[in-house]
mmCIF file of the N, C-alpha and C atoms, coordinates in Angstrom:
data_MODEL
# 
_entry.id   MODEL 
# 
loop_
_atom_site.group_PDB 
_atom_site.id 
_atom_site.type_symbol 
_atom_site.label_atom_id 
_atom_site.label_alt_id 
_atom_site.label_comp_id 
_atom_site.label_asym_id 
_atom_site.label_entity_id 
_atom_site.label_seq_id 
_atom_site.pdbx_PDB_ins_code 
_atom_site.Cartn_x 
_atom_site.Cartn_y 
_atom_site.Cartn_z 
_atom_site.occupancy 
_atom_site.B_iso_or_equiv 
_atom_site.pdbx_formal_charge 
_atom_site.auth_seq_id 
_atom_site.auth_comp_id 
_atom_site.auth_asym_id 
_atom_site.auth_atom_id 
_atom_site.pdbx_PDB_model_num 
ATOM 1   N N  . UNK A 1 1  ? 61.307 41.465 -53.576 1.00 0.00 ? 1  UNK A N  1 
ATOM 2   C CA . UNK A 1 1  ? 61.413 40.453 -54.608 1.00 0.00 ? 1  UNK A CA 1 
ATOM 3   C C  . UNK A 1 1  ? 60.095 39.687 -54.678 1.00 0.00 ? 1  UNK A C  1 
ATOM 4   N N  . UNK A 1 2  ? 59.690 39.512 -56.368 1.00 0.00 ? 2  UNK A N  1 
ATOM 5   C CA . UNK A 1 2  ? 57.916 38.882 -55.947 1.00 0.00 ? 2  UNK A CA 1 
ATOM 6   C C  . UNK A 1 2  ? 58.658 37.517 -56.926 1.00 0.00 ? 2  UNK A C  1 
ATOM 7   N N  . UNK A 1 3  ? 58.216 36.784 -56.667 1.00 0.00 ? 3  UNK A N  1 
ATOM 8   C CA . UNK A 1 3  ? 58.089 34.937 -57.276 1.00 0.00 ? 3  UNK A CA 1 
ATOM 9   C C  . UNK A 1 3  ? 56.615 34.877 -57.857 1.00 0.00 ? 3  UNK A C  1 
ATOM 10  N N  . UNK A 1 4  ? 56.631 33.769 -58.951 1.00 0.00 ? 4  UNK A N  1 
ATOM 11  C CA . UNK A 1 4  ? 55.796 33.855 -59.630 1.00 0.00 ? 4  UNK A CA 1 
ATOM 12  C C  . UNK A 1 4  ? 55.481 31.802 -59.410 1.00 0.00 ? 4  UNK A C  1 
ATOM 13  N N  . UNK A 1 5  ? 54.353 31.131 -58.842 1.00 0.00 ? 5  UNK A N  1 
ATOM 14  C CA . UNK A 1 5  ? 54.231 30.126 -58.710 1.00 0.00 ? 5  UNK A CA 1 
ATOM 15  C C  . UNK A 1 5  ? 53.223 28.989 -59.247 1.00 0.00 ? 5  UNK A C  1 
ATOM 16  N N  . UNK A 1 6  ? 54.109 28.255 -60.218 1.00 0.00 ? 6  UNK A N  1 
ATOM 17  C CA . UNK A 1 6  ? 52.558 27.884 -60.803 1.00 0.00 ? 6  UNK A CA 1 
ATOM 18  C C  . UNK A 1 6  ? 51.864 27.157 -59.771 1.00 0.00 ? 6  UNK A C  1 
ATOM 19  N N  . UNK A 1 7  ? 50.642 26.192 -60.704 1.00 0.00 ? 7  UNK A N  1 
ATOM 20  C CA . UNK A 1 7  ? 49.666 25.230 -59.673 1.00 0.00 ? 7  UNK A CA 1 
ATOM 21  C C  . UNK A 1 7  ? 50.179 24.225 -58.797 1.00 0.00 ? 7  UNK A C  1 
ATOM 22  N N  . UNK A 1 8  ? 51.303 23.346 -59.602 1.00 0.00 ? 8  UNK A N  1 
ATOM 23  C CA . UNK A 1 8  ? 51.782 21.949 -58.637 1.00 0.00 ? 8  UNK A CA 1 
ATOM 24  C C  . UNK A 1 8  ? 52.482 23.427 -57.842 1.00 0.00 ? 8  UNK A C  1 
ATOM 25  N N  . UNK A 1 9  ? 53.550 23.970 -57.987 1.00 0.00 ? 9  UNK A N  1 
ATOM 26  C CA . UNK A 1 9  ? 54.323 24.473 -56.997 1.00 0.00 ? 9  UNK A CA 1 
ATOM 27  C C  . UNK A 1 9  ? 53.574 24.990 -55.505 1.00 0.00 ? 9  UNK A C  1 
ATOM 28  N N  . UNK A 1 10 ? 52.209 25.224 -55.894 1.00 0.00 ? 10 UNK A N  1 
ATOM 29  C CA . UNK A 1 10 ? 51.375 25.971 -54.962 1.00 0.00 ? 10 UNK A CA 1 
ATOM 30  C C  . UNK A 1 10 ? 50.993 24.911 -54.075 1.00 0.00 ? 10 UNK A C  1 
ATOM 31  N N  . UNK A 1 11 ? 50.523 23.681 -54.526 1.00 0.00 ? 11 UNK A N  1 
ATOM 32  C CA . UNK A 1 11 ? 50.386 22.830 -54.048 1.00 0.00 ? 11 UNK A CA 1 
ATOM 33  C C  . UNK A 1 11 ? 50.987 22.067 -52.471 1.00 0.00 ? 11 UNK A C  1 
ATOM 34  N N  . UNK A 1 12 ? 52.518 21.673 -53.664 1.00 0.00 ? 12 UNK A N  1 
ATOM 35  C CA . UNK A 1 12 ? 53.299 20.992 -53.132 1.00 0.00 ? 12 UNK A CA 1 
ATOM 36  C C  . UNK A 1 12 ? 53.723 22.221 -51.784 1.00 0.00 ? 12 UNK A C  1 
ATOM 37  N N  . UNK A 1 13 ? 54.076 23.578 -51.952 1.00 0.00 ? 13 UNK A N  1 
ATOM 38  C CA . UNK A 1 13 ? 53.876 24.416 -50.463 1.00 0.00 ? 13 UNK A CA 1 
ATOM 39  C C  . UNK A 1 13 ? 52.529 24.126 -49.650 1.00 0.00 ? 13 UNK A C  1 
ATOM 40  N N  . UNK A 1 14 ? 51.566 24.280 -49.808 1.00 0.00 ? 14 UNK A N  1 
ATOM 41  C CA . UNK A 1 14 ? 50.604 23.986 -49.029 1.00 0.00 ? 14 UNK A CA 1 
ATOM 42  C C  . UNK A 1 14 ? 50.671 22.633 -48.356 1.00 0.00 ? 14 UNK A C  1 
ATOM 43  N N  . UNK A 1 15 ? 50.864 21.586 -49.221 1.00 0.00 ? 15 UNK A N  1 
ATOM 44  C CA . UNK A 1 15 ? 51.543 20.275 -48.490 1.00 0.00 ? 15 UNK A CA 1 
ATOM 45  C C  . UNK A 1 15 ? 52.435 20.034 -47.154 1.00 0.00 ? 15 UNK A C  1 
ATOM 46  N N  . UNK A 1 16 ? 53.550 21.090 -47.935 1.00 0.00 ? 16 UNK A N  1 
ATOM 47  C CA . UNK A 1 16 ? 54.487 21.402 -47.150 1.00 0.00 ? 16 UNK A CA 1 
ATOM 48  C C  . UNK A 1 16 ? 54.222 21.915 -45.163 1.00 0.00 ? 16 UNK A C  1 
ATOM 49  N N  . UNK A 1 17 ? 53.494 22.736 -45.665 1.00 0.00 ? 17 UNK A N  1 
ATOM 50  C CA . UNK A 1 17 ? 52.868 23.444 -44.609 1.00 0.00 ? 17 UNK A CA 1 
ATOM 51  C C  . UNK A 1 17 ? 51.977 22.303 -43.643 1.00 0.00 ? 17 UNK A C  1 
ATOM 52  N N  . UNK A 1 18 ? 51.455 21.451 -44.339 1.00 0.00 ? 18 UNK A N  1 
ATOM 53  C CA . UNK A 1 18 ? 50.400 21.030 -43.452 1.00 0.00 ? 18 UNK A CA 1 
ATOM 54  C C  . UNK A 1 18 ? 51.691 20.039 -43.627 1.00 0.00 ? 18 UNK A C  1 
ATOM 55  N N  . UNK A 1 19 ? 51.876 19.592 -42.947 1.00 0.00 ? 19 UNK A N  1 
ATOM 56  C CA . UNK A 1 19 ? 52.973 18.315 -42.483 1.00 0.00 ? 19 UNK A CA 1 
ATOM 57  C C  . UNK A 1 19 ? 53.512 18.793 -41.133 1.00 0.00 ? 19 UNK A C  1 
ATOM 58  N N  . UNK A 1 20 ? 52.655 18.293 -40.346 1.00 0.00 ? 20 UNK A N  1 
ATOM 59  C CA . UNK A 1 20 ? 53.676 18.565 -39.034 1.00 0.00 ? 20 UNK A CA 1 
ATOM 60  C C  . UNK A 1 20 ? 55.132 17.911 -38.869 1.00 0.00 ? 20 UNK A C  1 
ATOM 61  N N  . UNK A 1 21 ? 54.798 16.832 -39.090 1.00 0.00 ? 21 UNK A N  1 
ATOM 62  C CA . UNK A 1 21 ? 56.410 15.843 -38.896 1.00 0.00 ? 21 UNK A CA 1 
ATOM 63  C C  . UNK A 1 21 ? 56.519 14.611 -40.181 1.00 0.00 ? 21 UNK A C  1 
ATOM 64  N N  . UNK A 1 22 ? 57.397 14.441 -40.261 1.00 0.00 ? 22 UNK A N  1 
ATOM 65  C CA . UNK A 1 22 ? 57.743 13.385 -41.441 1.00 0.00 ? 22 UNK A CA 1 
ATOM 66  C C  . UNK A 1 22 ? 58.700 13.738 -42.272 1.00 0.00 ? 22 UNK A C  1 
ATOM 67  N N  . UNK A 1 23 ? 58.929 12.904 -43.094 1.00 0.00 ? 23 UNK A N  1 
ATOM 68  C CA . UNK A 1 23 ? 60.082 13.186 -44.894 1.00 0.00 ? 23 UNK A CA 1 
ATOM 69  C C  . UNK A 1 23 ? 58.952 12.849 -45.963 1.00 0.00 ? 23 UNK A C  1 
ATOM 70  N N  . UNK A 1 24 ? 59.064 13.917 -46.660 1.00 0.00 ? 24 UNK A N  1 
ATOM 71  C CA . UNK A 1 24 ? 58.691 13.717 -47.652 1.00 0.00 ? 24 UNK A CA 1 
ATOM 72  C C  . UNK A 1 24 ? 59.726 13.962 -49.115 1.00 0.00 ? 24 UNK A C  1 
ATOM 73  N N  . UNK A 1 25 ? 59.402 12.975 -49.888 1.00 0.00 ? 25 UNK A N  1 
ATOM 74  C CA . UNK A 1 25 ? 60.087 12.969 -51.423 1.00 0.00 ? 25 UNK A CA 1 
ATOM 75  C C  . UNK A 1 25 ? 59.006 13.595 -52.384 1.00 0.00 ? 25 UNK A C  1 
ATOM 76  N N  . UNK A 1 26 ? 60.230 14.285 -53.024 1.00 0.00 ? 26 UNK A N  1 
ATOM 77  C CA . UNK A 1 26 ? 59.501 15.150 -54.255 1.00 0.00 ? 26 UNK A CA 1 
ATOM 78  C C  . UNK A 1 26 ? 59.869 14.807 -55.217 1.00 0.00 ? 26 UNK A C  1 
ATOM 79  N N  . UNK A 1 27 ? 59.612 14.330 -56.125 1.00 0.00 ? 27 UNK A N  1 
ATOM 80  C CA . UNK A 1 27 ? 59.911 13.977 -57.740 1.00 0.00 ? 27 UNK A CA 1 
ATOM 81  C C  . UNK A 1 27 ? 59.726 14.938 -58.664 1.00 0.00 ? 27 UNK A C  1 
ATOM 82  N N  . UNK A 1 28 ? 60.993 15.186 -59.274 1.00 0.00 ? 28 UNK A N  1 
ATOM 83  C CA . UNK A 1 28 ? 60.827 16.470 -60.163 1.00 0.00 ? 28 UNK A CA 1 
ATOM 84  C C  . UNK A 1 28 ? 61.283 16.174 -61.626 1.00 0.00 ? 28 UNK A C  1 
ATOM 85  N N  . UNK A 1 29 ? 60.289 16.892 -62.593 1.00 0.00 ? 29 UNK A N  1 
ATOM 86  C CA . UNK A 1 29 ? 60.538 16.738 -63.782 1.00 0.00 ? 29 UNK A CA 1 
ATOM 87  C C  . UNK A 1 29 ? 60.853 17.624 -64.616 1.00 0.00 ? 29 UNK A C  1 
ATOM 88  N N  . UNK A 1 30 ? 61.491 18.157 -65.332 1.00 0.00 ? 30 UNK A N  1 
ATOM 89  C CA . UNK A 1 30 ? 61.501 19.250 -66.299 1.00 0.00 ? 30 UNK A CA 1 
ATOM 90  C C  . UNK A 1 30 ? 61.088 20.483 -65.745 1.00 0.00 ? 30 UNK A C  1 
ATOM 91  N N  . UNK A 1 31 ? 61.947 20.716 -63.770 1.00 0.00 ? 31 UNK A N  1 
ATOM 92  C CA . UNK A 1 31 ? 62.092 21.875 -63.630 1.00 0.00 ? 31 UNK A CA 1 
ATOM 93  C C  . UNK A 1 31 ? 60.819 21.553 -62.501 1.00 0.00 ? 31 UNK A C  1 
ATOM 94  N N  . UNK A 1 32 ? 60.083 21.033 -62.537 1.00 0.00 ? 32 UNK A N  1 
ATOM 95  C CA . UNK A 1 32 ? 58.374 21.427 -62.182 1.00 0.00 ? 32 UNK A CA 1 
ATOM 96  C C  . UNK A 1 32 ? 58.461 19.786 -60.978 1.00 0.00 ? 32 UNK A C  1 
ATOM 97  N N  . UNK A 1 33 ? 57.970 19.842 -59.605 1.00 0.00 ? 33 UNK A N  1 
ATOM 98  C CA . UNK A 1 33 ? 57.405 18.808 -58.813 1.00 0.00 ? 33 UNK A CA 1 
ATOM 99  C C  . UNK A 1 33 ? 56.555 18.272 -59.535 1.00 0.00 ? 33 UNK A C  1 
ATOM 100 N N  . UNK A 1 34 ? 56.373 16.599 -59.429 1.00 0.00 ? 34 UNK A N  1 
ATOM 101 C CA . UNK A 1 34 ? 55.346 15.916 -60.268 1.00 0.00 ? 34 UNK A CA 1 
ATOM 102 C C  . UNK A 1 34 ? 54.432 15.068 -58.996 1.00 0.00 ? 34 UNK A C  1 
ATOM 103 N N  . UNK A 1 35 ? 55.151 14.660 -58.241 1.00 0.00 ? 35 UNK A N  1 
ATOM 104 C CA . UNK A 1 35 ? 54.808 13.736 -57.078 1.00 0.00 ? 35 UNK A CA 1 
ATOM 105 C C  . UNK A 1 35 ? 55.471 14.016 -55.917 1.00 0.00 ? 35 UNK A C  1 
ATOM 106 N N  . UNK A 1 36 ? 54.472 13.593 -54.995 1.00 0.00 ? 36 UNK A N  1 
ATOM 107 C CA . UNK A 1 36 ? 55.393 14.124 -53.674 1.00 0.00 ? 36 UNK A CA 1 
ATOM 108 C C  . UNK A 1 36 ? 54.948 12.683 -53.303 1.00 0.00 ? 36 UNK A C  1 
ATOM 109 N N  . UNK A 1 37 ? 55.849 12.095 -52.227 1.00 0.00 ? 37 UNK A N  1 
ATOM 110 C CA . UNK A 1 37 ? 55.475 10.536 -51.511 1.00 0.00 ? 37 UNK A CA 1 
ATOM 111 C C  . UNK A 1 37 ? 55.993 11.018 -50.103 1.00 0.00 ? 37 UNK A C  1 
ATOM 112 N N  . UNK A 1 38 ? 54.807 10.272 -49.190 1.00 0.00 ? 38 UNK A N  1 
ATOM 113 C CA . UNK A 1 38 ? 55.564 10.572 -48.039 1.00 0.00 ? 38 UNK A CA 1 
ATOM 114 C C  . UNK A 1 38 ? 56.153 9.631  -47.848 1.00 0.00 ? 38 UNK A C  1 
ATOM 115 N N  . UNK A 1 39 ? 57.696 9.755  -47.159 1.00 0.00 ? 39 UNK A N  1 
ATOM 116 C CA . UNK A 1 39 ? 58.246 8.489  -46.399 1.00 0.00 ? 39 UNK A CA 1 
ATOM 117 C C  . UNK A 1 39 ? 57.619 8.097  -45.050 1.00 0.00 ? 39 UNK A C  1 
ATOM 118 N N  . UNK A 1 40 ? 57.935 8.903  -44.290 1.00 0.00 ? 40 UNK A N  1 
ATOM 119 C CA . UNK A 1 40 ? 57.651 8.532  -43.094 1.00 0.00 ? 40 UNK A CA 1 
ATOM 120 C C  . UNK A 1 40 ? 57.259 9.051  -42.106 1.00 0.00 ? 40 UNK A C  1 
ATOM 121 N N  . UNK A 1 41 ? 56.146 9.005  -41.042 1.00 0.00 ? 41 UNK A N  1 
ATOM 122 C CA . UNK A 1 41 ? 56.189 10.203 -40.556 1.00 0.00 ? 41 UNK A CA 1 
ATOM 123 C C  . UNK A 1 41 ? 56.293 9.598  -38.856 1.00 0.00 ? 41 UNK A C  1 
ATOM 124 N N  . UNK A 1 42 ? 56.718 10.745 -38.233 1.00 0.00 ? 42 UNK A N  1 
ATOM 125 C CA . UNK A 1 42 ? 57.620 10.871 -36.806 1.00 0.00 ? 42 UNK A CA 1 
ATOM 126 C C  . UNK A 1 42 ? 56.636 11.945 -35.717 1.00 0.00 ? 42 UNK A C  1 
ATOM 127 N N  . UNK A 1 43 ? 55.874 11.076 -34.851 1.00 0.00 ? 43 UNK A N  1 
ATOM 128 C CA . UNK A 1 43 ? 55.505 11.816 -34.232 1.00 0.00 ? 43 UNK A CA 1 
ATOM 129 C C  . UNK A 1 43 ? 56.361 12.191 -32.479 1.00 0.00 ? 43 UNK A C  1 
ATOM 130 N N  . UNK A 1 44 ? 55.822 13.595 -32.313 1.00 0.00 ? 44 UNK A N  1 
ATOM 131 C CA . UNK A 1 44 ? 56.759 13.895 -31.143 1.00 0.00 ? 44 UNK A CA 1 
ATOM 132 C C  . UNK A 1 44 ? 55.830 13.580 -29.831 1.00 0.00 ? 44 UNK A C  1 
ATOM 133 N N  . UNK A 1 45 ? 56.575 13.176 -29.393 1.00 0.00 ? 45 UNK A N  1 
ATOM 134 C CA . UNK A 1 45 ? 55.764 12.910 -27.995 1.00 0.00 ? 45 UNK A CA 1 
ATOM 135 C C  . UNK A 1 45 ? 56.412 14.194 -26.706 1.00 0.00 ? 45 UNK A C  1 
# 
């Protein structure tokens, strides 16, 4: 199965990826991520 991803979507994965720890919010509009905010982030000791 191949997926087809536009630019924010590419993005917001790469984001994804680099986040070791935290929540993040995604704001979505008409199908498509517009903003991502981080809440908070949690480090492990």
């Amino acid at each position: 199965m191949q997926i087809t991803v536009n630019l924010q979507e590419k993005k917001l994965i790469d984001l994804i990826r680099k986040t070791k720890y935290g929540e993040l919010k995604i704001l979505v509009q008409d199908s498509l991520p517009i903003r991502v905010e981080e809440m908070k982030k949690s480090i492990k000791l």
